[in-house]
Each structure stands twice: as C-alpha cells, then as structure tokens.
C-alpha positions as CSV (number, residue, x, y, z in Angstrom):
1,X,87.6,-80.7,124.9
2,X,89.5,-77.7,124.2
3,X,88.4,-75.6,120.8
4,X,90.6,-75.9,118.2
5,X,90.5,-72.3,116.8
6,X,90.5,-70.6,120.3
7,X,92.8,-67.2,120.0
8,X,94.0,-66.8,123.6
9,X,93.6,-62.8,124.4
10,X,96.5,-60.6,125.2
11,X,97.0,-59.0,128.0
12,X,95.7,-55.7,129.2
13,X,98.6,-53.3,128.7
14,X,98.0,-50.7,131.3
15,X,100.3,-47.6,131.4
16,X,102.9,-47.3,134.0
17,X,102.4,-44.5,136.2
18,X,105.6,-42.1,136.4
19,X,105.7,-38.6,138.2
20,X,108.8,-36.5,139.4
21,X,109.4,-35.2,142.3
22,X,112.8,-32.8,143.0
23,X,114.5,-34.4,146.1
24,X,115.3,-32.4,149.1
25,X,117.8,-31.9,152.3
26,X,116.3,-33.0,155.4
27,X,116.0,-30.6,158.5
28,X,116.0,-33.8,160.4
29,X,119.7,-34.6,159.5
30,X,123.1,-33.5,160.6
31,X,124.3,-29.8,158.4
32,X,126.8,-31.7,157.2
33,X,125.3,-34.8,155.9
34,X,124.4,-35.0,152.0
35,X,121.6,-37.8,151.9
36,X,118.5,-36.8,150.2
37,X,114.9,-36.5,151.6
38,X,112.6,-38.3,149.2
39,X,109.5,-35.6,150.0
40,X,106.8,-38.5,150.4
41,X,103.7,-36.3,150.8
42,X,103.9,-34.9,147.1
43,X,104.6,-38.7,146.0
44,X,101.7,-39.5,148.1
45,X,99.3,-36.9,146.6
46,X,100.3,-37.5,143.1
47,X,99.8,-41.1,143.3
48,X,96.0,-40.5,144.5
49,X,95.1,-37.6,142.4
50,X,96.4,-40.3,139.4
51,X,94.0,-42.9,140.9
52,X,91.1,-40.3,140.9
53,X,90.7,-39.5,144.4
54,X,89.7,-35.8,145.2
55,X,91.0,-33.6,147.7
56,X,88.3,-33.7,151.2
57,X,87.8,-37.4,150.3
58,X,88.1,-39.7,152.9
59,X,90.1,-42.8,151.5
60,X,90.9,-46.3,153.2
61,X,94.6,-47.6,153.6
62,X,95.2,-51.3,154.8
63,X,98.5,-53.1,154.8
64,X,99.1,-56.9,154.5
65,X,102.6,-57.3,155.8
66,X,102.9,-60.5,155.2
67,X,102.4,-60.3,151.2
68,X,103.9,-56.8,151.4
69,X,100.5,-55.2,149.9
70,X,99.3,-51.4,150.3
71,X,95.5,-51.8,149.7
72,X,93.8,-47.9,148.9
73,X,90.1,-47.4,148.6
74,X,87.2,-44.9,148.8
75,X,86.3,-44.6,153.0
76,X,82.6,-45.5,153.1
77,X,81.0,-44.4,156.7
C-alpha cells in the first residue's frame, strides 16, 4: 500500500547548454550562393570541452540510428 504522506521529488533541473558560434561562407559552394556554413568542428569542440573531456583524450562515439541517439564516452584501450 502506497504511503500516505509520500512527497513525490522534483525533477532534476539541469542547465541547458548554449554556445555561439559566428556562421560562415563555404569554399565548397558556388561564389554566388549565400547559404551559410554552420562551422561544425568549433560546435564539436565546445560541446566536449562542456562535457569535460580534455584535449589528447581519446573519446568513444557510437550512433543508434534507429532511435536517432549520439552516444559519447571516455575511449578505454
């Protein structure tokens, strides 16, 4: 049976991680086109420096494409 003065907890809040990154032309493109270059390296690094990963580290990446999951992990040899 279920306790009567039971106080369900709340929710960890965690904070939302939020970076900017200035977008850029790609050499890739056509002179004339105007579509942006989202530089995805800086994104990259910021997102794992926020995670606590050091530069030299190695780090694990797996994808599960079917629940469209990016798994990131410290490399263990």
């Amino acid at each position: 049976m279920a306790k009567a003065n039971h106080k369900a907890r709340s929710a960890a809040v965690e904070e939302p991680i939020a970076f900017e990154v200035p977008l850029q032309g790609s050499a890739q493109l056509p002179s004339g086109s105007n579509k942006p270059f989202i530089p995805w390296m800086q994104v990259t690094d910021a997102l794992l420096g926020h995670l606590g990963f050091m530069p030299g580290e190695r780090v694990h990446f797996s994808v599960d494409y079917v629940k469209r999951h990016i798994f990131i992990r410290q490399a263990f040899d």
